[in-house]
C-alpha positions as CSV (number, residue, x, y, z in Angstrom):
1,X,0.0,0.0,0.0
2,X,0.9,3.5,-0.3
3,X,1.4,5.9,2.3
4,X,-0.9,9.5,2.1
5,X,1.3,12.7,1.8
6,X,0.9,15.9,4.1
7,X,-1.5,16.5,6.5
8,X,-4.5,18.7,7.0
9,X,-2.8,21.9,5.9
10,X,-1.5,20.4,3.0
11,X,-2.4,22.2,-0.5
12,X,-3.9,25.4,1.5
13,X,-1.1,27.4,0.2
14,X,-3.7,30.0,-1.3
15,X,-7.0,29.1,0.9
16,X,-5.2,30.5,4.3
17,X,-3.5,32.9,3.2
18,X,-3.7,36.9,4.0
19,X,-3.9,39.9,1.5
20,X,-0.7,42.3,1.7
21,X,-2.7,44.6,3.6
22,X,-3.5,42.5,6.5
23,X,0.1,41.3,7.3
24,X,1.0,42.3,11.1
25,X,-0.1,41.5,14.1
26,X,-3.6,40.4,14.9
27,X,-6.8,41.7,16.6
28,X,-7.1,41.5,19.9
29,X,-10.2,42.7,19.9
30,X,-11.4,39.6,17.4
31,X,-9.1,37.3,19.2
32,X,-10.9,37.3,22.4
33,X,-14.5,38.0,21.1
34,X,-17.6,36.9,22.7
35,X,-20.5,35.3,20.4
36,X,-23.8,34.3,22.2
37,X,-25.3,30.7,21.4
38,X,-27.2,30.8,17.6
39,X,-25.8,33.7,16.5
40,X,-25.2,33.0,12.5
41,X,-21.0,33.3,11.7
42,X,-18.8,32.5,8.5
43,X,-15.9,30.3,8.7
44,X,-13.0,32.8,7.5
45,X,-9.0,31.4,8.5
46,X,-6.8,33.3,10.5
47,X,-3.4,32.2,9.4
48,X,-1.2,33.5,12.0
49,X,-3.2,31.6,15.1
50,X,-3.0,27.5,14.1
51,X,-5.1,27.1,17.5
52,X,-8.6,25.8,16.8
53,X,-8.1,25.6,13.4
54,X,-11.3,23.7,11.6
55,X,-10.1,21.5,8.1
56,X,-9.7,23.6,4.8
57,X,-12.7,22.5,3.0
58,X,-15.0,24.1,5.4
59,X,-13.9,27.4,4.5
60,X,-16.3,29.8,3.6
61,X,-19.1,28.0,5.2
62,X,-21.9,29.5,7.8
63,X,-22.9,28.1,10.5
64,X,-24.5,28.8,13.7
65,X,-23.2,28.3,17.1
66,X,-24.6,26.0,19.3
67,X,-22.4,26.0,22.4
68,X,-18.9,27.1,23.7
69,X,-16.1,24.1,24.8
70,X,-12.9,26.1,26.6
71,X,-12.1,29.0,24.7
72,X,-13.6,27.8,21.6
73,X,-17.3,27.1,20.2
74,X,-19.0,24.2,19.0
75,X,-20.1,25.8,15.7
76,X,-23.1,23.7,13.6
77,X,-22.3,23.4,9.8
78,X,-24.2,21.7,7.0
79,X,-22.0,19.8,4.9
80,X,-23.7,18.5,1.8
81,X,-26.8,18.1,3.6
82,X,-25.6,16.7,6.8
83,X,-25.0,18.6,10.1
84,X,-21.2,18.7,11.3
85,X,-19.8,20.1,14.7
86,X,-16.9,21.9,14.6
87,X,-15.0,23.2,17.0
88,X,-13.4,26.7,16.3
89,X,-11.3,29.2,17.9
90,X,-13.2,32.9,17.8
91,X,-10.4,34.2,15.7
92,X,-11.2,31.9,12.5
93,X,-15.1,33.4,13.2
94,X,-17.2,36.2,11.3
95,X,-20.2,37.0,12.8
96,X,-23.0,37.4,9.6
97,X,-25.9,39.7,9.9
């Protein structure tokens, strides 16, 4: 048999990557953000913070979140019809209108 190359991050090269204009330091301010239970947010990568970091072929997806576990929350995706828990850091979150 053969053995799978790279891991998780592999072939993200231009999915987690920033714009010129937002190299530098991060927000604190969306680092530590609070978001109260089904509140609707969009899955959006923060490079520079690995913690929490969901898989890159959920990126872009909404979601709502259901519940906080530690520092992070339990966010509710559907993924080709089926409903998938993942757990994010706040940094990788966008709240949505």
């Amino acid at each position: 048999m053969t053995t799978r190359f790279g891991g998780s991050r592999s072939r993200t090269r231009k999915t987690f990557r920033k714009n010129p204009k937002e190299h530098g330091k991060i927000s604190l301010t969306r680092y530590f953000q609070q978001i109260p239970e089904g509140q609707r947010v969009l899955l959006k990568v923060e490079p520079a913070v690995q913690k929490g970091m969901y898989h890159a072929r959920f990126h872009g997806y909404p979601g709502v979140i259901k519940g906080k576990q530690g520092s992070c929350y339990i966010v509710q995706i559907s993924d080709q019809g089926k409903a998938k828990n993942l757990i994010v850091h706040p940094v990788h979150l966008k709240r949505m209108a």
